[in-house]
ZADO-1210 file (C-alpha; in nm, 4 decimals, padded with zeros to 6 digits):
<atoms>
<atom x="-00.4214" y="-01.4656" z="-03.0258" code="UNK" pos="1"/>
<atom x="-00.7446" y="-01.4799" z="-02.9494" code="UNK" pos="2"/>
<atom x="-00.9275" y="-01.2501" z="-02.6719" code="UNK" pos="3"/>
<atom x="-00.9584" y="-01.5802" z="-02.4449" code="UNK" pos="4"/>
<atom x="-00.6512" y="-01.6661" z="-02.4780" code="UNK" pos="5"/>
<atom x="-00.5187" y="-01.3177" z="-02.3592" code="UNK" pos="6"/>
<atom x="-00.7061" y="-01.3203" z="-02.0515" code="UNK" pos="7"/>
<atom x="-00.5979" y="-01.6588" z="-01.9851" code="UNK" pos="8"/>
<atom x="-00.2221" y="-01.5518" z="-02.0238" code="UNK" pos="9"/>
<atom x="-00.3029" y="-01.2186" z="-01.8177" code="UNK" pos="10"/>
<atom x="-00.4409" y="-01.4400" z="-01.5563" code="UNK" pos="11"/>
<atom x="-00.1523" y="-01.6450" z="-01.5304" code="UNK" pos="12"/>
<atom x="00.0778" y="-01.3921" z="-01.5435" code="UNK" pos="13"/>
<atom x="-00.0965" y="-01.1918" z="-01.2309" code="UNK" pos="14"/>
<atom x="-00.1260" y="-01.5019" z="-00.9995" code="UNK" pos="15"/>
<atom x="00.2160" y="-01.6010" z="-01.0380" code="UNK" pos="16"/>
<atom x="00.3135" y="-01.1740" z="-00.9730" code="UNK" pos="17"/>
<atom x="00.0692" y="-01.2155" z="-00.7175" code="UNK" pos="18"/>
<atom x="00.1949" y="-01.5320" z="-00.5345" code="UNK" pos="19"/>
<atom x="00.6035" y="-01.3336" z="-00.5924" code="UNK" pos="20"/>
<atom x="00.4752" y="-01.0585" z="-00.3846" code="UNK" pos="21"/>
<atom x="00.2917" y="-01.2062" z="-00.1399" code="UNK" pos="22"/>
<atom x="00.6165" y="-01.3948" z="-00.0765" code="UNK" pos="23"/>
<atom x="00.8618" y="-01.1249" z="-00.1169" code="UNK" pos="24"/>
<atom x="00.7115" y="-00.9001" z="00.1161" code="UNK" pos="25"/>
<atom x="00.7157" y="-01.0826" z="00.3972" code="UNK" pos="26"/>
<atom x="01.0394" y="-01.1955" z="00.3773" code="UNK" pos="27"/>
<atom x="01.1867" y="-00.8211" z="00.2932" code="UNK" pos="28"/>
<atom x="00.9922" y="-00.7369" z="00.6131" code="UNK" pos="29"/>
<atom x="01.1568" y="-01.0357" z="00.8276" code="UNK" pos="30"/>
<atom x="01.4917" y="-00.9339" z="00.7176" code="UNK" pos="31"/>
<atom x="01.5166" y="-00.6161" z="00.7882" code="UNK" pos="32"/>
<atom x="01.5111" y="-00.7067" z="01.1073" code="UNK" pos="33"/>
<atom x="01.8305" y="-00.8752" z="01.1082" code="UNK" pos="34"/>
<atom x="02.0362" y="-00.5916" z="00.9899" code="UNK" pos="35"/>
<atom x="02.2266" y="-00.4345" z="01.2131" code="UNK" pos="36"/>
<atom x="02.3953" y="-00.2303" z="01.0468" code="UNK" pos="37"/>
<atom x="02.1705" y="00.0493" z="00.9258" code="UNK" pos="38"/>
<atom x="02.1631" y="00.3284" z="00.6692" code="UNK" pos="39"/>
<atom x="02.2436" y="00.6559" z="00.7432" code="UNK" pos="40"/>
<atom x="02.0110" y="00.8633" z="00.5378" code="UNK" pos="41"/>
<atom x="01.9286" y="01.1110" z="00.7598" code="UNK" pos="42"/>
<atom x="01.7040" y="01.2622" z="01.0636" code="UNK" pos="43"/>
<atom x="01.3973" y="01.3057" z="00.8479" code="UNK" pos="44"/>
<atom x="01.3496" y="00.9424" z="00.8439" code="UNK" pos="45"/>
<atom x="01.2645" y="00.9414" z="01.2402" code="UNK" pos="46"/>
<atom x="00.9310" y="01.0982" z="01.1459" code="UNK" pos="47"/>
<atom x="00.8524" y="00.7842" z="00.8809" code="UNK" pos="48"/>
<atom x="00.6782" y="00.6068" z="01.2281" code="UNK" pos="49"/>
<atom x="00.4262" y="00.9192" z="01.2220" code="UNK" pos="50"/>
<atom x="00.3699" y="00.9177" z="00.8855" code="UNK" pos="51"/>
<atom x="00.2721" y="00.5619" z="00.8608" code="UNK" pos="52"/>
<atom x="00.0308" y="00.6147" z="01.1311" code="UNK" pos="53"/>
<atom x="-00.1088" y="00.9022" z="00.9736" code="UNK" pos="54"/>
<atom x="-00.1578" y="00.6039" z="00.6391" code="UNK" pos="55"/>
<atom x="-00.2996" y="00.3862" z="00.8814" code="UNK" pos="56"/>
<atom x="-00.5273" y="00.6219" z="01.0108" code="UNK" pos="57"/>
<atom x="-00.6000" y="00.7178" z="00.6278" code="UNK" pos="58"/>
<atom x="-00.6673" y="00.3330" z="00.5768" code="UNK" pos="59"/>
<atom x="-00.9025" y="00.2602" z="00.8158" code="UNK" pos="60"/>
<atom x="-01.1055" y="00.5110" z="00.7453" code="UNK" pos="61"/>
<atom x="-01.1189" y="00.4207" z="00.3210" code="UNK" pos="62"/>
<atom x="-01.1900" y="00.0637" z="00.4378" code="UNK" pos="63"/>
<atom x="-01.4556" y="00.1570" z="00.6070" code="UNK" pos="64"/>
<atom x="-01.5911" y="00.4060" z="00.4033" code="UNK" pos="65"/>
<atom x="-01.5547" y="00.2076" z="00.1040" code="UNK" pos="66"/>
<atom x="-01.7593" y="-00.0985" z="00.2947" code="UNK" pos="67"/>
<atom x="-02.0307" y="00.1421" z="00.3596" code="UNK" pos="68"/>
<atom x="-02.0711" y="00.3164" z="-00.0038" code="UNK" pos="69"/>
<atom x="-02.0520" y="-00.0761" z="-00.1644" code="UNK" pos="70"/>
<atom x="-02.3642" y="-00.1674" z="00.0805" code="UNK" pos="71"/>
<atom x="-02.5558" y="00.1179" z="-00.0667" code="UNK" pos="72"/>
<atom x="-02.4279" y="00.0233" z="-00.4435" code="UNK" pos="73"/>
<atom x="-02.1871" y="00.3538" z="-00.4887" code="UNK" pos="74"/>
<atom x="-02.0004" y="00.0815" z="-00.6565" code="UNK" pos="75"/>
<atom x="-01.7320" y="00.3982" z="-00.8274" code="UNK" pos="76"/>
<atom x="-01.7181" y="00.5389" z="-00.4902" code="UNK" pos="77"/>
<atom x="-01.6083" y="00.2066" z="-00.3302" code="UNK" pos="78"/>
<atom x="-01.3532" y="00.1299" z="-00.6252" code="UNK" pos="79"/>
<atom x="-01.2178" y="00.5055" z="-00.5277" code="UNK" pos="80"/>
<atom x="-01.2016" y="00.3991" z="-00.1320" code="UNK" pos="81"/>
<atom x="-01.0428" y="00.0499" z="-00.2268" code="UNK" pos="82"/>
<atom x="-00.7692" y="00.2200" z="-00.4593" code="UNK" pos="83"/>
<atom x="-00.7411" y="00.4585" z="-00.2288" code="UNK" pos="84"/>
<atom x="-00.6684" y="00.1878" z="00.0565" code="UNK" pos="85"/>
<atom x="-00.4364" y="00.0224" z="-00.1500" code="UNK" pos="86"/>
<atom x="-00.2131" y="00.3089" z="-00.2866" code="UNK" pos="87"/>
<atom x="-00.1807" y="00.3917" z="00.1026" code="UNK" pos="88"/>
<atom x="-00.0669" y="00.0906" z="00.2178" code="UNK" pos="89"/>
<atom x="00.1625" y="00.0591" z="-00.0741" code="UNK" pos="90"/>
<atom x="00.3048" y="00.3802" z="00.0333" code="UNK" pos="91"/>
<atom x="00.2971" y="00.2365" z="00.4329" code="UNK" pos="92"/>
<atom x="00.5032" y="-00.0136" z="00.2970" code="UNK" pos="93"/>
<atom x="00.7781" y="00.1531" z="00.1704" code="UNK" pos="94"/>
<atom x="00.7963" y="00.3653" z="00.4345" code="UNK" pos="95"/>
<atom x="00.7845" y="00.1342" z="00.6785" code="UNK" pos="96"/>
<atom x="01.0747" y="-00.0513" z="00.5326" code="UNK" pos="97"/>
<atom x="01.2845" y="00.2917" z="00.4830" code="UNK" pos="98"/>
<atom x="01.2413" y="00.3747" z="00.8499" code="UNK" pos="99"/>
<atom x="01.3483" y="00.0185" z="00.9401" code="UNK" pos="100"/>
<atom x="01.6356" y="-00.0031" z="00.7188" code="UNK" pos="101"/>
<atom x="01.7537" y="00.3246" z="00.8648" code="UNK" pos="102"/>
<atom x="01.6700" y="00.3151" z="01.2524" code="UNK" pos="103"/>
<atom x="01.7038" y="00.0416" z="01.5199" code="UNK" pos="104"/>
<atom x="01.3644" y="-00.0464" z="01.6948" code="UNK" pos="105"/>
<atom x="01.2396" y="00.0823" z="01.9453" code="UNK" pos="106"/>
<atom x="01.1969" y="-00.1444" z="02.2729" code="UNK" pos="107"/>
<atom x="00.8675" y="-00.1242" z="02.4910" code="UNK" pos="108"/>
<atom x="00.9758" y="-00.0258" z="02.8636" code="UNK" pos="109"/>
<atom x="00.6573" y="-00.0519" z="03.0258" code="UNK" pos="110"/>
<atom x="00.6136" y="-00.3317" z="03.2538" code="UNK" pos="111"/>
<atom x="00.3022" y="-00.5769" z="03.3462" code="UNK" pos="112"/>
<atom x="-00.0223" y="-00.5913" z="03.1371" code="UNK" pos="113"/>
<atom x="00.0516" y="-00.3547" z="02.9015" code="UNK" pos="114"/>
<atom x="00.3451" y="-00.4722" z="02.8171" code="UNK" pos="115"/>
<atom x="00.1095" y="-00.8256" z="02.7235" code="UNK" pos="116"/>
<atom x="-00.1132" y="-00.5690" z="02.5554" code="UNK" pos="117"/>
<atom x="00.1695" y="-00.3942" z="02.3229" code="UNK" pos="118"/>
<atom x="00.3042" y="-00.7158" z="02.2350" code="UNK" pos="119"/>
<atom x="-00.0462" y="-00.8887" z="02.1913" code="UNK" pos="120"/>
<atom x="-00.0850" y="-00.6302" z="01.9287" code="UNK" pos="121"/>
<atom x="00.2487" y="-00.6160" z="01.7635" code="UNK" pos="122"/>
<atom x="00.2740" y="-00.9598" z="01.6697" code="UNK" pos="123"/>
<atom x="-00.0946" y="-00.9951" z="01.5912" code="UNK" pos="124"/>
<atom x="-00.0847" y="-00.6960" z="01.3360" code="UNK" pos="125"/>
<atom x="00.3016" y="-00.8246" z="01.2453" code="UNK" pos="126"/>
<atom x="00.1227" y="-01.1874" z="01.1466" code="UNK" pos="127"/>
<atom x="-00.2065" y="-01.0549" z="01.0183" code="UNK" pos="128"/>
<atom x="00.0045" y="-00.8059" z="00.7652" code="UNK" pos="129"/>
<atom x="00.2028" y="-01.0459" z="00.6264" code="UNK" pos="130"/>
<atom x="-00.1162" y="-01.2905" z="00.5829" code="UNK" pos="131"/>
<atom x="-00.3141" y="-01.0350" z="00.4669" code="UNK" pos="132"/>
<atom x="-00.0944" y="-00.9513" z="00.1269" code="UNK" pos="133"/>
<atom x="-00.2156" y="-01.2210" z="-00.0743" code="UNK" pos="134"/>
<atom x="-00.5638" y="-01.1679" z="-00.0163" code="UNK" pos="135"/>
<atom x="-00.5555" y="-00.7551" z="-00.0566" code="UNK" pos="136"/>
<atom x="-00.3854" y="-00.8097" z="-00.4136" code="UNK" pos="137"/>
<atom x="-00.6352" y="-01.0864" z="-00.5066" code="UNK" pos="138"/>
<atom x="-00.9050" y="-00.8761" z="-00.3816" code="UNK" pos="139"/>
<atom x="-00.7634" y="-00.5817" z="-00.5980" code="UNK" pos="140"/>
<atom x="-00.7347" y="-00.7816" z="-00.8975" code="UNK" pos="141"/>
<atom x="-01.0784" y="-00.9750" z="-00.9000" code="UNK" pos="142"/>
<atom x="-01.2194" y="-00.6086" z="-00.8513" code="UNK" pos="143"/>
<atom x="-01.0086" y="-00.4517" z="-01.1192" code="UNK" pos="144"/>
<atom x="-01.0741" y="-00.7251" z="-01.3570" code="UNK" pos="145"/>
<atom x="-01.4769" y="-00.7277" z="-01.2305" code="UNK" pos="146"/>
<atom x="-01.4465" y="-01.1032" z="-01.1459" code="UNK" pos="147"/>
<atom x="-01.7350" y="-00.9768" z="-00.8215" code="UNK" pos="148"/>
<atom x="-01.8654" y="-01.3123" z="-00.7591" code="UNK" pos="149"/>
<atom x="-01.4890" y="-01.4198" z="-00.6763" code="UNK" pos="150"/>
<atom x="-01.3929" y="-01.0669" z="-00.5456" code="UNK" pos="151"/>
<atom x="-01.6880" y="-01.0945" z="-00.3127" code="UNK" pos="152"/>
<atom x="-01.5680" y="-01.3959" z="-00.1466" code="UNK" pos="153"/>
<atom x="-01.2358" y="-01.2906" z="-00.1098" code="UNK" pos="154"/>
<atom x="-01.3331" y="-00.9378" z="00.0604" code="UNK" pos="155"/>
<atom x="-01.5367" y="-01.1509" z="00.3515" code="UNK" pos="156"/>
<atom x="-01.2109" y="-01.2507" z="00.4626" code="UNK" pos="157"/>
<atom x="-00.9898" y="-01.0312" z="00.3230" code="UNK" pos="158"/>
<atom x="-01.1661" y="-00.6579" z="00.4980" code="UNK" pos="159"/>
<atom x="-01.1677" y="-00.7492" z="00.8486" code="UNK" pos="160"/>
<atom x="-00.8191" y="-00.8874" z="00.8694" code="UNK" pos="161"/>
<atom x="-00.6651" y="-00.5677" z="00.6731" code="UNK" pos="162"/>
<atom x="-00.9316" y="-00.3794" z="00.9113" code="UNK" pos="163"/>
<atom x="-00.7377" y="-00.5332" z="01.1842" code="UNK" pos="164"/>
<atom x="-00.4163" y="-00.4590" z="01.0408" code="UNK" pos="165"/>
<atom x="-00.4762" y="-00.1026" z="01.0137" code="UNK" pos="166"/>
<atom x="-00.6227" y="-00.0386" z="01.3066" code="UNK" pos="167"/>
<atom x="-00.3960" y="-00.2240" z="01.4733" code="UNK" pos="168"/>
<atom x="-00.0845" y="-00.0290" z="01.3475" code="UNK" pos="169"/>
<atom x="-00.2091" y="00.2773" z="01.5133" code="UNK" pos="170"/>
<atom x="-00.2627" y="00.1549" z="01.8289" code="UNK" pos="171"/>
<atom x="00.0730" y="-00.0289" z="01.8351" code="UNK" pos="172"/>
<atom x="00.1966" y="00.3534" z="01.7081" code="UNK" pos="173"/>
<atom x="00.0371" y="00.4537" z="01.9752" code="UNK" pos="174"/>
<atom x="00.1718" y="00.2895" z="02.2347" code="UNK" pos="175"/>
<atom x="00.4882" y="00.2956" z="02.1315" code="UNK" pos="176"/>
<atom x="00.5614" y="00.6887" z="02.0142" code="UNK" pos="177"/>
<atom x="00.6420" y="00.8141" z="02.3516" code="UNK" pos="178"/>
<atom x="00.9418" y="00.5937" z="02.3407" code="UNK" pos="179"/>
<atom x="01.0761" y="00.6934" z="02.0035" code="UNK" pos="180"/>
<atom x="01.4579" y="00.8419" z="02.0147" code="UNK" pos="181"/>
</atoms>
């Protein structure tokens, strides 16, 4: 085979394990929701909640570190930040499904506007994280695979919404830590 025809098949092959995850995510993510019945794996899971705010905070901070070094053309630095970004919120994931699969949510008490506010930003960074996955692993592989004029596009809409996302999650945390059991 030819070198064209390899990236053509590598292409192909990474949209369509693209376009499974950015489906299978969010779906994993709705479901666990409807378990009730929930694995007993032990008290060290109640401290997953911290540690994914802890990869939030991480996040945020790479995302906009790494937008900063890429305006002043550290372009290794900002491949660092990205990766960086992405490992974390690959790890956020699973945590974040091991803590959900194990423990029952946690309701808000609070009353009045906050209570608008919390839930303003729950299902804001709930919707924006599960819109967000295709464009992060597009944005990941047009970098990786230094397709910039596409990867640029991409990251206009792609860094403000997983910005958003991240920041979000903390906040939510938060709000919502007092509460925890």
């Amino acid at each position: 085979m030819t070198t064209k025809t390899n990236n053509t098949l590598n292409t192909k092959q990474s949209d369509i394990v693209i376009k499974i995850l950015s489906v299978a995510i969010p779906i994993v993510v709705a479901l666990l929701f409807g378990i009730r019945q929930k694995i007993d794996m032990g008290q060290w899971t109640k401290m997953l909640p911290h540690l994914n705010a802890i990869l939030n905070s991480l996040t945020s901070l790479c995302l906009l570190a790494g937008y900063f070094v890429v305006k002043n053309k550290k372009i290794d630095l900002h491949k660092k930040l990205m990766t960086a970004s992405f490992i974390m919120g690959s790890i956020f994931l699973i945590s974040y499904v091991l803590y959900h699969l194990t423990n029952p949510s946690t309701p808000y008490p609070n009353e009045g506007f906050i209570k608008i506010v919390y839930y303003f930003m729950l299902i804001s960074h709930v919707v924006l994280a599960a819109v967000v996955v295709p464009f992060v692993l597009y944005a990941m592989y047009y970098g990786i695979t230094s397709q910039i004029s596409k990867h640029k596009k991409i990251v206009k809409w792609t860094w403000p919404i997983w910005l958003y996302v991240s920041v979000s999650g903390v906040i939510v945390y938060v709000m919502i830590s007092p509460y925890y059991h």
